[in-house]
N, C-alpha and C positions, 0 to 999 in steps of 0.2 A: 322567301319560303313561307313566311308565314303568312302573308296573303292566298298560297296555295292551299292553305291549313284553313282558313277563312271558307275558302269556295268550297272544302269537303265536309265543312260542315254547315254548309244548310238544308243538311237534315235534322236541326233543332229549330221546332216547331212553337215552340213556346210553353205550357203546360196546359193541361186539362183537368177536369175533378176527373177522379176513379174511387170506384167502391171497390172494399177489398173487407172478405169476411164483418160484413156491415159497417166497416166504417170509409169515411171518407178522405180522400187525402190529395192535395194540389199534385201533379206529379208531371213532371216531363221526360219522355220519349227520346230517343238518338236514333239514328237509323241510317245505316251507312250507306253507301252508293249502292251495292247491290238489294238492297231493301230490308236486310238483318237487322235486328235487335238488337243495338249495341249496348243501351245502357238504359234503365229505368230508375229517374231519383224520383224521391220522395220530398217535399221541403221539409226543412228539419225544424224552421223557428217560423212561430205563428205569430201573425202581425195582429195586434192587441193593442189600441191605441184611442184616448182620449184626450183630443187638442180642443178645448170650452173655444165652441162659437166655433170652429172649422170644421174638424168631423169627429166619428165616433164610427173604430169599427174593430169588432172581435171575431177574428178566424174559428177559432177556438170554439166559438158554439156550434162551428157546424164540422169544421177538418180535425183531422187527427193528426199529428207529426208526424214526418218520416224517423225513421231510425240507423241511416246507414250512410256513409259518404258514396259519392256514385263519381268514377273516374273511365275514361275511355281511351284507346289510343287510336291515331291516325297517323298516318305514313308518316306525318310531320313533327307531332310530338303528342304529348298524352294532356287529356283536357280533365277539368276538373268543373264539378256541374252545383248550382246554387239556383233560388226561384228566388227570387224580388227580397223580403227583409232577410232572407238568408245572406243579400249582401252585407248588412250590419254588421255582421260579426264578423272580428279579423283573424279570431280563432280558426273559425272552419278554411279560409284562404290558407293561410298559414301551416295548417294541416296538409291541403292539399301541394301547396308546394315545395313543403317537403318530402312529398312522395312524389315529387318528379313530375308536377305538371308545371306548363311552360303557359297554358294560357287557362282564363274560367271564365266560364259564363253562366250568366243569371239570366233567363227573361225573365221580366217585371214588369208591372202597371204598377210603379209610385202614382200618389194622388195628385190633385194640384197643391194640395199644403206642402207635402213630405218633398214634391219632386222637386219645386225648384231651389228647395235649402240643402236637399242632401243628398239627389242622385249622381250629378257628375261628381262632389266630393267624395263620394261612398267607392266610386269606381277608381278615381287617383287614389287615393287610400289606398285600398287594395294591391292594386298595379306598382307604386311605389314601396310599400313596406316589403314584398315579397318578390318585385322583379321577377314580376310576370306581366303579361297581357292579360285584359280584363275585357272581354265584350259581353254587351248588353242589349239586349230585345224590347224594346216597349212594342204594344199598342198605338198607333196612330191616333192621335188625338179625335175626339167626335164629341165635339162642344152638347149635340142632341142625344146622348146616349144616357143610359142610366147613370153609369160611373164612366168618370173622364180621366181618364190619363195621363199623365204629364208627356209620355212619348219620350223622344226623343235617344233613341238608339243609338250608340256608341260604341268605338273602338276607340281603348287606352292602352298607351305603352308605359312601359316602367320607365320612361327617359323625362 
């Protein structure tokens, strides 16, 4: 069944910037089979980060936070939606699965510093403290691209 739940939802696209009363904010789209508007999140936690000699990079000067959990249901079970350092935090999972989602997803472009110490750990994290399913979206890696991605898209179970 939950692979069924898998293939209903790829209508999560990833995020995009959206302006909204002049400001700006990372946000991701759902969109169910028939083409409806299922659910619009906001990221709630802005990745602000100084690793000396790796990178340096502040959302913050340019997005503005989300302010609201964003949950959806499907024939299979009800999802609970995070953007990339929203995975950090175990509160918001935690949150969500106490209100009854079965699985969460984050897309995210971790960096090359960030992704290979803390993406697949961020995702067992999750998926184990709360017994739930946890999938993730990257960007396909593009070594010639301005920013590069660490990639590597995933589905975790809580086992």
């Amino acid at each position: 069944m939950f692979f069924c739940a898998c293939v209903f939802l790829l209508s999560i696209k990833g995020s995009i910037p959206e302006e909204d009363s002049g400001k700006l904010y990372n946000t991701c789209t759902v969109f169910g089979p028939d083409g409806a508007l299922l659910v619009k999140h906001r990221k709630l936690h802005l990745f602000d980060i100084d690793v000396p000699g790796k990178i340096t990079f502040q959302e913050s000067k340019i997005l503005s936070p989300g302010d609201s959990f964003s949950t959806f249901e499907t024939p299979y079970c009800r999802v609970g939606l995070g953007i990339c350092y929203d995975l950090r935090f175990s509160e918001l999972a935690q949150i969500y699965a106490e209100r009854g989602c079965q699985l969460l997803v984050y897309p995210g472009a971790f960096n090359l510093t960030t992704g290979p110490a803390h993406w697949e750990l961020l995702q067992r994290g999750r998926a184990v403290d709360n017994q739930v399913y946890v999938a993730t979206a990257s960007p396909a890696r593009d070594d010639k691209a301005s920013y590069v991605a660490w990639g590597h898209s995933t589905v975790v179970n809580p086992w």
